[in-house]
C-alpha positions in Angstrom: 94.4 90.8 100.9 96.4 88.8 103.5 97.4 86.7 99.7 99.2 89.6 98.4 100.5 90.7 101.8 102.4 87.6 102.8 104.5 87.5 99.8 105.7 91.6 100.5 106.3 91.1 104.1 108.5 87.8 103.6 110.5 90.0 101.2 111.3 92.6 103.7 112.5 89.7 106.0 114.7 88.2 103.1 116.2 91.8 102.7 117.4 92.4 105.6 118.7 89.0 105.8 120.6 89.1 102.6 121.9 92.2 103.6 120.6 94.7 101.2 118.6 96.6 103.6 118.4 96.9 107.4 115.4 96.9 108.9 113.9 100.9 108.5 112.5 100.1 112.0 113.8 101.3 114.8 115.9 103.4 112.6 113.5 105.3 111.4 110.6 106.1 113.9 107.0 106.6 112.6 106.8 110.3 111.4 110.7 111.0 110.4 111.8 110.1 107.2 108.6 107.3 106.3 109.6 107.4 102.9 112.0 105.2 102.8 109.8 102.4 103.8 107.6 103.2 101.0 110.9 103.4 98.6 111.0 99.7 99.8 107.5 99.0 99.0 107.9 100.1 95.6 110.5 97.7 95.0 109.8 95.0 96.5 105.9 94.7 94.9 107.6 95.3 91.7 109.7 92.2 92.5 107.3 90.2 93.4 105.2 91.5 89.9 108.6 90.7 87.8 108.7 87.5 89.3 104.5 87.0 89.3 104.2 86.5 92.8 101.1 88.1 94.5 101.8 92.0 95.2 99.9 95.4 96.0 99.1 97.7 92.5 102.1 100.3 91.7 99.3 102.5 91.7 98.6 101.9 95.3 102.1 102.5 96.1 102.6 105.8 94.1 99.4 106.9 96.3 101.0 105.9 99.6 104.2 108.0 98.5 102.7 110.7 96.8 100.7 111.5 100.1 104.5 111.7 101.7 106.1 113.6 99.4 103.5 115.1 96.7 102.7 113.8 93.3 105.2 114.7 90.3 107.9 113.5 93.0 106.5 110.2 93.7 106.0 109.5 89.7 109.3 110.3 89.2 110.7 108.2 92.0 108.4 105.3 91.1 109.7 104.8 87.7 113.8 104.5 89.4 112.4 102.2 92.1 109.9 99.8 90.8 111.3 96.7 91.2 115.0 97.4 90.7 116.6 95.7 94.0 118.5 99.0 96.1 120.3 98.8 98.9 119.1 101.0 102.0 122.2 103.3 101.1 120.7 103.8 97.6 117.1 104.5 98.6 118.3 106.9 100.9 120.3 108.6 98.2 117.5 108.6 95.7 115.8 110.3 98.5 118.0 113.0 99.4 118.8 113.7 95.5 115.2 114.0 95.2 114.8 116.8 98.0 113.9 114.7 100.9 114.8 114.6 104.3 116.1 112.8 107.4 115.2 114.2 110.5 118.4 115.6 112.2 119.8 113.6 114.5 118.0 110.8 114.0 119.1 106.9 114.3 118.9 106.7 109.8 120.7 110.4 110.1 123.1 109.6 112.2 123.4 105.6 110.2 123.8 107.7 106.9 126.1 110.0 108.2 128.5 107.2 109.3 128.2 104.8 106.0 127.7 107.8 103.4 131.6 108.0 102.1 132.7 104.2 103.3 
């Protein structure tokens, strides 16, 4: 396990490094808005499985979602997020279009309210 772990976790560092994403922690607290972190895993094991690195099943990852935000929803969402690189500003998008929800007044609510129409 730790084999196909390493690679995913070095990719979140090399995200927020390269600047397509900021770290979803603290800006998103466990319980509000976890989606978004599992919009990241989707893409970034896709990545890793475009590229043939080690990475977790899509069908692991559609389970993970699909418990946050039901099924059709996460099959849907899988297929626009499966190793296409996003931005945080995109994922949160695909989120909102999609029905979801940041909690109000939250640190990502109050982020997305701020960089929304820059």
């Amino acid at each position: 396990m730790c084999e196909d772990i390493v690679p995913h976790e070095l990719m979140h560092i090399l995200d927020v490094r390269q600047g397509r994403s900021p770290s979803v922690y603290p800006y998103v607290p466990p319980g509000q808005g976890e989606w978004l972190d599992l919009f990241r895993h989707l893409w970034i094991d896709g990545y890793l499985e475009q590229h043939g690195l080690p990475y977790l099943p899509r069908e692991k990852r559609i389970r993970d979602l699909a418990e946050a935000i039901g099924t059709e929803k996460a099959e849907t969402l899988a297929s626009a997020w499966w190793g296409k690189p996003m931005t945080m500003r995109d994922a949160v998008r695909l989120g909102l279009d999609a029905g979801l929800a940041l909690e109000q007044d939250s640190p990502m609510a109050i982020w997305w309210k701020n960089i929304k129409d820059s």
